[in-house]
VMD Tcl script that builds the backbone (N, CA, C; Angstrom):
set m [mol new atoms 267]
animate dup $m
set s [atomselect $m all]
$s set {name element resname resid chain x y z} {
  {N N UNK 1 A 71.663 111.222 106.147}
  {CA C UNK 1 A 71.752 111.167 104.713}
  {C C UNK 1 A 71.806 112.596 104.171}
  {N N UNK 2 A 72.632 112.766 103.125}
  {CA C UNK 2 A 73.034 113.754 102.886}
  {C C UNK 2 A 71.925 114.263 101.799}
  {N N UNK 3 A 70.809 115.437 101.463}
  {CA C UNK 3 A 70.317 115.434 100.223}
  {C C UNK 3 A 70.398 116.702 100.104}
  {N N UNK 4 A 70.822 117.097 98.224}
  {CA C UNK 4 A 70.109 118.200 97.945}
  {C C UNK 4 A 68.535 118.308 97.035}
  {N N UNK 5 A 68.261 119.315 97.236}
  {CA C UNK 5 A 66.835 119.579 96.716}
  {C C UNK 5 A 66.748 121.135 96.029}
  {N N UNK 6 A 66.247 120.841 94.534}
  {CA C UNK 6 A 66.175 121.667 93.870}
  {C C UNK 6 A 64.906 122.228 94.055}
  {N N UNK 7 A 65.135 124.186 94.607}
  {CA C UNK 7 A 64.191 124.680 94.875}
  {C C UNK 7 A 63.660 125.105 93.608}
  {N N UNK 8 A 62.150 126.197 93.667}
  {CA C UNK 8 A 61.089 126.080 92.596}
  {C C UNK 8 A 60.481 127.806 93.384}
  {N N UNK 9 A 61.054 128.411 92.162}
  {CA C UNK 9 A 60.394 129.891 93.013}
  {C C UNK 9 A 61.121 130.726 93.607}
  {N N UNK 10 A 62.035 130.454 93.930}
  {CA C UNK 10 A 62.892 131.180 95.331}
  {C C UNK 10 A 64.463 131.575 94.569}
  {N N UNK 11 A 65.043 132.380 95.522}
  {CA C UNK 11 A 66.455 133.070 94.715}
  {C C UNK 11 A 67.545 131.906 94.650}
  {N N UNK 12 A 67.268 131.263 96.110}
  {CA C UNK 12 A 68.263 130.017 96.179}
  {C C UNK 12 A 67.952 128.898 95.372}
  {N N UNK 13 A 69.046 128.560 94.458}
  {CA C UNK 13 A 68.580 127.378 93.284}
  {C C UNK 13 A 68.956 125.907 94.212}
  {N N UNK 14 A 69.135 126.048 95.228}
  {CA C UNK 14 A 69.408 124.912 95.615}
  {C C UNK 14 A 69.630 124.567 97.596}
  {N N UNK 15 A 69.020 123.704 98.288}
  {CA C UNK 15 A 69.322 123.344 99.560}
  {C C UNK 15 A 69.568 122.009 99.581}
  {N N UNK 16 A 70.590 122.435 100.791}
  {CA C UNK 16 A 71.582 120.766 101.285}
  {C C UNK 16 A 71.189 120.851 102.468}
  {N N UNK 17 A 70.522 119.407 102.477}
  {CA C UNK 17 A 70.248 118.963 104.217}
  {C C UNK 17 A 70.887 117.850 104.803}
  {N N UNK 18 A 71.535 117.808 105.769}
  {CA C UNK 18 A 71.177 116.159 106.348}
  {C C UNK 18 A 69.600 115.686 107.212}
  {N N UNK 19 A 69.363 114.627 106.988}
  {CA C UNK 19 A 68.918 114.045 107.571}
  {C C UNK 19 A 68.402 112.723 108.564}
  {N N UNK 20 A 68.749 112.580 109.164}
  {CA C UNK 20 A 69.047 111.268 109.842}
  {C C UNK 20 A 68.748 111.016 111.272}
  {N N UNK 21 A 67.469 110.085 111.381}
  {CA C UNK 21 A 66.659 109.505 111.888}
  {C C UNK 21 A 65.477 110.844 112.709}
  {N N UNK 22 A 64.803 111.338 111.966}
  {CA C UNK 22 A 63.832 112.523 111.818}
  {C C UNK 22 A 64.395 113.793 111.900}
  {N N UNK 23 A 66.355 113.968 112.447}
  {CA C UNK 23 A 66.546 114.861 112.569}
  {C C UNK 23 A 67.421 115.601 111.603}
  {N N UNK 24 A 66.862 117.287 111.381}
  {CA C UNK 24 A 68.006 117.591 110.491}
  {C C UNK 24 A 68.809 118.795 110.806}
  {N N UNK 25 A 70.291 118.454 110.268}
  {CA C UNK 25 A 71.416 119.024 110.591}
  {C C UNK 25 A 72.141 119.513 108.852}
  {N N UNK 26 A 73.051 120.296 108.782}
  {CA C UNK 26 A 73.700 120.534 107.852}
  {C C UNK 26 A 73.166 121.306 107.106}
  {N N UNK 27 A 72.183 122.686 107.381}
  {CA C UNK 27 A 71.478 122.925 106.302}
  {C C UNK 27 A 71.853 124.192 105.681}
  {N N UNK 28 A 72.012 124.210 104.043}
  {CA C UNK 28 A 72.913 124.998 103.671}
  {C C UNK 28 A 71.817 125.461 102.573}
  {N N UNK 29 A 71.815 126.512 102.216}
  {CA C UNK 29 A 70.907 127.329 100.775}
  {C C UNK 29 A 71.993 127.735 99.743}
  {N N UNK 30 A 72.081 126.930 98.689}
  {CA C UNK 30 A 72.949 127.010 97.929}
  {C C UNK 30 A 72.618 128.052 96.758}
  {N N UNK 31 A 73.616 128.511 95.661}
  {CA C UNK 31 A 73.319 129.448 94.402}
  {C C UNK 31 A 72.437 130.848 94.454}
  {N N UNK 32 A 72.294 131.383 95.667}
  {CA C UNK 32 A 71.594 132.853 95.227}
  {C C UNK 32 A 70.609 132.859 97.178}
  {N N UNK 33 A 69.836 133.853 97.279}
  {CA C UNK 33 A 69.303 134.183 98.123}
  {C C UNK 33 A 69.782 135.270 98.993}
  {N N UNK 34 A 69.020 135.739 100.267}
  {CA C UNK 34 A 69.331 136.543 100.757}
  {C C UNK 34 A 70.374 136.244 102.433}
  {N N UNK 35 A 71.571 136.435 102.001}
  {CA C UNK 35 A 72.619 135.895 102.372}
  {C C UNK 35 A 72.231 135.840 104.220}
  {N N UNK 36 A 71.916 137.199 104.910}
  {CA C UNK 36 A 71.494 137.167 106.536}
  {C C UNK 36 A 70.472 136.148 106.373}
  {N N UNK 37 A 69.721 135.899 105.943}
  {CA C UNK 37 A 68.092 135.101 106.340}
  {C C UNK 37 A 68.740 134.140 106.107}
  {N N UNK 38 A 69.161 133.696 104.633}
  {CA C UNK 38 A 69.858 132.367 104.933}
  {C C UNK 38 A 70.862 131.647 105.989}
  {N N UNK 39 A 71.490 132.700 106.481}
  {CA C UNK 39 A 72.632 132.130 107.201}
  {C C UNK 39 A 71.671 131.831 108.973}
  {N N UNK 40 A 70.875 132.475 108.916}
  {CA C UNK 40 A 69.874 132.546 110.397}
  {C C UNK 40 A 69.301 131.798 110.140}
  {N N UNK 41 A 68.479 131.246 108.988}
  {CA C UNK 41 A 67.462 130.209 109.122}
  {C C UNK 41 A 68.286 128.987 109.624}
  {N N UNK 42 A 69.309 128.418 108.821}
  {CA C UNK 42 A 69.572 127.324 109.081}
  {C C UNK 42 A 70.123 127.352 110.943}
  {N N UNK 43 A 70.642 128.518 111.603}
  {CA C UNK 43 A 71.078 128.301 112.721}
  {C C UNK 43 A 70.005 128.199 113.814}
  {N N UNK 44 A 69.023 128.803 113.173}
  {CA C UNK 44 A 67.687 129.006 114.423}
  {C C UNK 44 A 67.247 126.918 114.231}
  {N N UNK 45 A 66.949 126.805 113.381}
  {CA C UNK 45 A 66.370 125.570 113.026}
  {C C UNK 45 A 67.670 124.164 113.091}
  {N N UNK 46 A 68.644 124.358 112.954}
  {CA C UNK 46 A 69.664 122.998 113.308}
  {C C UNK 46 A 69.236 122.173 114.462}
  {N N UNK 47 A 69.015 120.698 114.259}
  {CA C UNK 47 A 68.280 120.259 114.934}
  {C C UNK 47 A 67.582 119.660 114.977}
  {N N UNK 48 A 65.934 120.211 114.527}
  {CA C UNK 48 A 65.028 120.134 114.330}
  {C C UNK 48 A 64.418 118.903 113.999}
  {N N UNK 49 A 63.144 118.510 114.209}
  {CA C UNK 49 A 62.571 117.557 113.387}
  {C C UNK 49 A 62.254 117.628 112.243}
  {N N UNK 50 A 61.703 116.731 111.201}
  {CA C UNK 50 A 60.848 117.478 109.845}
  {C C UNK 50 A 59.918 117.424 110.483}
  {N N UNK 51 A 58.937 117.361 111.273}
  {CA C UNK 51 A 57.426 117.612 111.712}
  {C C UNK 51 A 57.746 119.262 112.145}
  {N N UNK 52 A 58.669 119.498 112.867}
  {CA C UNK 52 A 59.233 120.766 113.537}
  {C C UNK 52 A 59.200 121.791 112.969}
  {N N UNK 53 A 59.785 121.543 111.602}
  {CA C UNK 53 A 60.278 122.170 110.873}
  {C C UNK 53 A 58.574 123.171 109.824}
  {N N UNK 54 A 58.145 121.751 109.495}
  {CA C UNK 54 A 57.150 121.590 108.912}
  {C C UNK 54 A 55.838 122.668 109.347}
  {N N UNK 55 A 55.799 122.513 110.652}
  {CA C UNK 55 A 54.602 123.039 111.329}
  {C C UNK 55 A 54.969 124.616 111.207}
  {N N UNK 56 A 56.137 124.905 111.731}
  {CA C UNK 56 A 56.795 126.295 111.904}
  {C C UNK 56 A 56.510 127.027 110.404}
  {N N UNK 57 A 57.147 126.510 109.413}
  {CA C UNK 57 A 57.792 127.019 108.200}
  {C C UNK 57 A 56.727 126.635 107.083}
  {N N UNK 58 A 55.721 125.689 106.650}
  {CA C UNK 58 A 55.310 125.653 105.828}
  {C C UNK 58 A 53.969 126.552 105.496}
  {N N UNK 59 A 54.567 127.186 104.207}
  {CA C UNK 59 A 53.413 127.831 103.438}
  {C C UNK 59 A 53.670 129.533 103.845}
  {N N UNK 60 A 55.133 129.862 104.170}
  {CA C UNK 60 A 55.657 131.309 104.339}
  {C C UNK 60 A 55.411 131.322 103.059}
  {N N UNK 61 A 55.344 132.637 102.598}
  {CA C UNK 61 A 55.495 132.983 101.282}
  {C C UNK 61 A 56.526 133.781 101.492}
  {N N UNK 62 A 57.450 134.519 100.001}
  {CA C UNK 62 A 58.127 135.421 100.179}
  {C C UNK 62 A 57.248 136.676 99.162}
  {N N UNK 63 A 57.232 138.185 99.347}
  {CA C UNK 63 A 56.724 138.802 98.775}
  {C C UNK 63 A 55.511 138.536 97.796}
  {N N UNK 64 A 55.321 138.664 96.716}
  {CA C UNK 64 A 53.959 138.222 95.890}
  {C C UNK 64 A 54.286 136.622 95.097}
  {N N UNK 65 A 55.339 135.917 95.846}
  {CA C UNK 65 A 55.435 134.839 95.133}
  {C C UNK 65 A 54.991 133.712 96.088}
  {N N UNK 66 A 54.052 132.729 95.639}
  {CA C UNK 66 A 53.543 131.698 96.284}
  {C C UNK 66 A 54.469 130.840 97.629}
  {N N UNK 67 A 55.561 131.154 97.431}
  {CA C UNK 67 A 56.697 129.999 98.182}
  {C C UNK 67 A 57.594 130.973 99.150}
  {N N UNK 68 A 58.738 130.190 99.466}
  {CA C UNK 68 A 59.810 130.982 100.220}
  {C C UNK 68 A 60.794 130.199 100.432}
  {N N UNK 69 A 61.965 130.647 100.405}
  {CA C UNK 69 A 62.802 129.749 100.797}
  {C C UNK 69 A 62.789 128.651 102.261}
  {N N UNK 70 A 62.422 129.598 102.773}
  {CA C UNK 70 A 61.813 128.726 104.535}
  {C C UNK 70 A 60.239 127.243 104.103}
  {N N UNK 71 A 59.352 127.831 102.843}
  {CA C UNK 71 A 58.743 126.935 102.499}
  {C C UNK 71 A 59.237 125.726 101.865}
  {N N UNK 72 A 60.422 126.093 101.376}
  {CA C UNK 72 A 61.330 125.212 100.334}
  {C C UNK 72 A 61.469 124.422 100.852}
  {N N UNK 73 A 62.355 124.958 102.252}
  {CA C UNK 73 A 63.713 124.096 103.342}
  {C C UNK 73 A 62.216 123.112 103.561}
  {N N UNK 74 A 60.837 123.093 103.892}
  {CA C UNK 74 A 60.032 122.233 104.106}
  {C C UNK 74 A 59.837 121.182 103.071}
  {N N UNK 75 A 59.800 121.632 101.951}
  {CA C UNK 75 A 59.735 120.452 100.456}
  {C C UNK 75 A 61.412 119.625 101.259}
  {N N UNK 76 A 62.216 120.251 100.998}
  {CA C UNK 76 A 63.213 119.710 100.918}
  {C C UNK 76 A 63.212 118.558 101.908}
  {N N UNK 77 A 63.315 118.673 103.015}
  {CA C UNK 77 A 63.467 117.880 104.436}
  {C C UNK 77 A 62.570 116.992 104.165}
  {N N UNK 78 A 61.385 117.220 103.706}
  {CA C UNK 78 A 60.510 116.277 103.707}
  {C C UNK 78 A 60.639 115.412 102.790}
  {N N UNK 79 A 60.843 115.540 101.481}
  {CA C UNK 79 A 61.606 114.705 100.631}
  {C C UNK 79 A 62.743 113.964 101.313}
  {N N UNK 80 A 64.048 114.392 101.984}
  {CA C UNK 80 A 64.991 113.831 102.324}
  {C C UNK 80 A 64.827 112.803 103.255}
  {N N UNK 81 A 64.052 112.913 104.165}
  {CA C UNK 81 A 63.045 112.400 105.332}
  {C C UNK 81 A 62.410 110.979 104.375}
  {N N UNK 82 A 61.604 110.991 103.625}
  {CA C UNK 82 A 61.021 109.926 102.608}
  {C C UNK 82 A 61.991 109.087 102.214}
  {N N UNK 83 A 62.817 110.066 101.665}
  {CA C UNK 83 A 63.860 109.091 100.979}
  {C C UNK 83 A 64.723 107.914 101.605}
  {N N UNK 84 A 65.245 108.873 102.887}
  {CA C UNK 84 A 66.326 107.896 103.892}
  {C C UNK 84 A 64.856 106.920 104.674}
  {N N UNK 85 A 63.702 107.447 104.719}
  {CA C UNK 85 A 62.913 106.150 105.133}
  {C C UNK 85 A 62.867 104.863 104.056}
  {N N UNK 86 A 62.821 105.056 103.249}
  {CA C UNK 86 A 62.527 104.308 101.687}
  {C C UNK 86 A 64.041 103.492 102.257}
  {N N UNK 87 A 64.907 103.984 102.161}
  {CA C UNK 87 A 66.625 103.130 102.097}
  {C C UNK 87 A 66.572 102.159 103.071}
  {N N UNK 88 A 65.912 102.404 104.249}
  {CA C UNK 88 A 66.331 101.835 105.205}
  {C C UNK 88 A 64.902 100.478 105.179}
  {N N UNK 89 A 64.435 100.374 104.813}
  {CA C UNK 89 A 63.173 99.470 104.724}
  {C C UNK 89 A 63.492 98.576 102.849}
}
mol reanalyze $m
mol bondsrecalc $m
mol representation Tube
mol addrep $m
């Protein structure tokens, strides 16, 4: 399932994930950010589980701001993850 998720904090206004059946693929940081990190995060992590993802990445911060884009990609997946569970039940 295809989702985007509007980030909160971070340069990138926006990430596209797939997700489908715990795993996620397709992951893109849309509208702003820092173009190398973005383009590496998603290649190191393609794949992944959301538990995977989750354990690794949640609660990076970036500089003096509470979040990070790598914390985001965790909101995000995990939302997307909920959602395609919700569809299928």
């Amino acid at each position: 399932m295809e989702y985007i998720y509007k980030t909160q904090n971070v340069c990138a206004r926006n990430i596209k994930v797939d997700v489908e059946d715990n795993i996620v693929t397709n992951i893109q940081f849309l509208n702003g950010g820092c173009s190398g990190n973005l383009k590496a995060l998603p290649a190191i992590i393609e794949g992944w589980t959301v538990e995977d993802i989750e354990n690794k990445l949640s609660g990076i911060t970036c500089g003096n701001r509470p979040t990070s884009c790598a914390d985001q990609l965790v909101k995000a997946v995990k939302e997307a993850y909920q959602l395609a569970s919700e569809k299928k039940h």
